[in-house]
Wavefront OBJ file of the C-alpha trace (Angstrom):
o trace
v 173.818 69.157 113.240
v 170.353 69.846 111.475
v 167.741 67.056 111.041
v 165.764 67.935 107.470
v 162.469 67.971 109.574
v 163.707 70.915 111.527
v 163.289 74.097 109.242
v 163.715 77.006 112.029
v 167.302 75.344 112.352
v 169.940 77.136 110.385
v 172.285 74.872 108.992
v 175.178 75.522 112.119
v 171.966 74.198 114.496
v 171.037 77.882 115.623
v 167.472 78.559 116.066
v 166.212 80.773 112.667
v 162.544 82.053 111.098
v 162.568 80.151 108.146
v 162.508 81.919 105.035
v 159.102 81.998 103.078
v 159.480 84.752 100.146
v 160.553 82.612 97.901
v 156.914 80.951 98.662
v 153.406 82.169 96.381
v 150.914 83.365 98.545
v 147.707 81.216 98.415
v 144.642 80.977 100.682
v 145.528 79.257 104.186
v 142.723 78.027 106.394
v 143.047 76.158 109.708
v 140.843 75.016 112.168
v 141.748 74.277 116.304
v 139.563 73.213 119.056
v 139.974 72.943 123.142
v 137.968 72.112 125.739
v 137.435 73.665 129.247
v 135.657 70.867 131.422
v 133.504 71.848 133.953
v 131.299 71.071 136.820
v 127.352 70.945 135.490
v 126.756 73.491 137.591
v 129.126 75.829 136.012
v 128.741 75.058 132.290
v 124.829 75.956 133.249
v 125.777 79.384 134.475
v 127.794 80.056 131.741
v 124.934 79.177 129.193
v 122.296 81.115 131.463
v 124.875 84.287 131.636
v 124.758 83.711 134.950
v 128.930 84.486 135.779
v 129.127 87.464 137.837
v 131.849 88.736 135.742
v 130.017 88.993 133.080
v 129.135 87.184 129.392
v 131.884 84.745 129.205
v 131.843 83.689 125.559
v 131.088 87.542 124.402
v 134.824 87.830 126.235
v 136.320 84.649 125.534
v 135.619 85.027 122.104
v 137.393 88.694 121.640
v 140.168 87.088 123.659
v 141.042 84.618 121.050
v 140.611 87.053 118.798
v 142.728 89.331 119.870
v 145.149 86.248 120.696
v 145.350 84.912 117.175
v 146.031 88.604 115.707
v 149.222 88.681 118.362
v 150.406 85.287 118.004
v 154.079 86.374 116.137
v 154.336 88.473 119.830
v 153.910 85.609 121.932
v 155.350 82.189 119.852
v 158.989 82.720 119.036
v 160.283 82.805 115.227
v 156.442 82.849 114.221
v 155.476 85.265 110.680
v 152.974 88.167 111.151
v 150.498 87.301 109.223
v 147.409 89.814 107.664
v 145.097 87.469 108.932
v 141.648 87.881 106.448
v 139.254 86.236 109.443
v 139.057 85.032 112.826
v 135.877 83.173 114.606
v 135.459 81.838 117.778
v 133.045 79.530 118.361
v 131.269 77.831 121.232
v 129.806 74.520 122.290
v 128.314 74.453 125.825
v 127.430 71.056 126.806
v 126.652 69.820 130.591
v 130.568 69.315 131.518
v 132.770 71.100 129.327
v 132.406 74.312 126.761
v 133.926 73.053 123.123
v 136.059 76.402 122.046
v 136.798 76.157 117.864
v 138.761 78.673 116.241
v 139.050 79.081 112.692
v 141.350 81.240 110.969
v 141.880 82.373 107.285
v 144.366 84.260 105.328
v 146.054 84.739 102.376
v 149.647 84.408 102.973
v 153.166 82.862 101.911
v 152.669 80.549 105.804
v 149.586 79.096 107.361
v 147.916 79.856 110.390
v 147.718 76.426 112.531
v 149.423 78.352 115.209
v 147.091 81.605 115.317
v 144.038 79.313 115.347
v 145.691 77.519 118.437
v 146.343 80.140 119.567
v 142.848 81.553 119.723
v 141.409 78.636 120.921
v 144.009 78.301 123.762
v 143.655 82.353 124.880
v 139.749 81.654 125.169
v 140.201 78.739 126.967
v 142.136 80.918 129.721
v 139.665 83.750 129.553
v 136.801 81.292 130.371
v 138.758 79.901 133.258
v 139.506 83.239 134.053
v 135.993 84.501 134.321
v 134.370 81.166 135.956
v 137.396 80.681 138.027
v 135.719 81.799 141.319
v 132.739 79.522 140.638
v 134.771 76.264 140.052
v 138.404 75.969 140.712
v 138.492 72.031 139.278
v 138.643 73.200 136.194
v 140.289 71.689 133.532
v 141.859 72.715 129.893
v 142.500 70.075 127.705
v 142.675 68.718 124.165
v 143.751 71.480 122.258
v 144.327 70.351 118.702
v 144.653 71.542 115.475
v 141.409 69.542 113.386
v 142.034 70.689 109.971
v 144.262 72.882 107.591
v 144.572 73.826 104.098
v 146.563 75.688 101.276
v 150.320 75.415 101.461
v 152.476 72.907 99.889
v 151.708 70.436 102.071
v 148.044 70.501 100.887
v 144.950 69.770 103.260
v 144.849 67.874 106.862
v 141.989 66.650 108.711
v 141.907 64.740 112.484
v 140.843 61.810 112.151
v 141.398 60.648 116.022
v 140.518 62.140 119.288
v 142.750 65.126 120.849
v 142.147 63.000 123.888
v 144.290 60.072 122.653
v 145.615 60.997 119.084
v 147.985 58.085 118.715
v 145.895 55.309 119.972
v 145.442 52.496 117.311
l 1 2 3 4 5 6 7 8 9 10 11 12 13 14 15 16 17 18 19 20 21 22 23 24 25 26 27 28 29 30 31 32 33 34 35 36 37 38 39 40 41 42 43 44 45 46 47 48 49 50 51 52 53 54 55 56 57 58 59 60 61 62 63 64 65 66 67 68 69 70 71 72 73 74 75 76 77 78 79 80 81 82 83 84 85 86 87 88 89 90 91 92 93 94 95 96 97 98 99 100 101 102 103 104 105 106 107 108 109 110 111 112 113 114 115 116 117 118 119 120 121 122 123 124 125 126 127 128 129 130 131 132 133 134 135 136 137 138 139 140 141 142 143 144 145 146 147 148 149 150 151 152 153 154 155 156 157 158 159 160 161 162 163 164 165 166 167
C-alpha cells in the first residue's frame, strides 16, 4: 500500500512523522524565494515607506521569521527544529518585491519547509499591509532555490519557479 518515495506513510498506508533519531545531526541550510507582483505604483511606496500601515519589509520580515520558527504548528507531521538562523531578505524592483528566506540549523532533518515557510508568511504580510493600495496583487513562484547537509547532499534551481519543468 506504500510507494518507497512516500516516507510519512507507515507501512499499513497511515499517515506517520518519519523517524529521524537514528539520523547524525549535521549542518542543514536551505534557501526559498517568492514573489509578490505589484503595480509600479505600489512597489514605489513600499521602497519610499510610503504604506500607511507602516514599514512593510521591517514587518514582513519578522513575519517570516516568526513563521519559519512555527512551521511544525502549522505543516502537519513536520520536526521542531532549533533553528540556528533565519533572514529575510528583500528585492524591490518596479513590479514585484523578491522575498528570500534562508534558514540554518543543525539538526537530524532539514529546513526546506521553514524557509518556505518564511518566505510564504512574508509574502502574506506584504499583501496584507499594501492590500488597501492595490488589490491586483499577486503571490507567486515560491520555490525552494537551494539546500544542503542531509543524506541527500546539496540542491540548487537551475530553472525558473515560473516554469520549473519547461525543457
Amino acid at each position: 500500500m506504500t510507494d518507497a518515495g512516500f516516507t510519512h506513510l507507515d507501512p499499513l498506508g497511515r499517515a506517520r512523522m518519519v523517524d529521524v533519531t537514528p539520523k547524525d545531526p549535521s549542518h542543514r541550510r536551505a534557501i526559498a524565494r517568492a514573489k509578490v507582483f505589484m503595480s509600479a505604483d505600489t512597489a514605489s511606496a513600499v521602497a519610499r515607506g510610503a504604506i500607511g500601515k507602516g514599514d512593510v519589509l521591517a514587518v514582513a520580515r519578522v513575519a517570516g521569521i516568526q513563521a519559519a520558527k512555527r512551521t511544525p504548528e502549522l505543516i502537519p507531521l513536520c520536526h521542531p527544529l532549533l533553528l540556528g538562523a533565519v533572514l529575510v531578505n528583500f528585492r524591490i524592483e518596479d513590479t514585484y518585491i523578491e522575498i528570500e528566506a534562508e534558514v540554518e540549523t543543525v539538526d537530524r532533518t532539514g529546513v526546506e519547509m521553514e524557509a518556505l515557510t518564511a518566505c510564504s508568511v512574508a509574502a502574506l504580510t506584504v499583501y496584507d499591509m499594501c492590500k488597501s493600495r492595490d488589490r491586483e496583487m499577486v503571490i507567486g513562484e515560491v520555490a525552494l532555490w537551494e539546500k544542503s547537509g542531509g543524506r541527500s547532499g546539496h540542491y540548487r534551481r537551475t530553472g525558473s519557479a515560473e516554469a520549473p519543468y519547461d525543457d
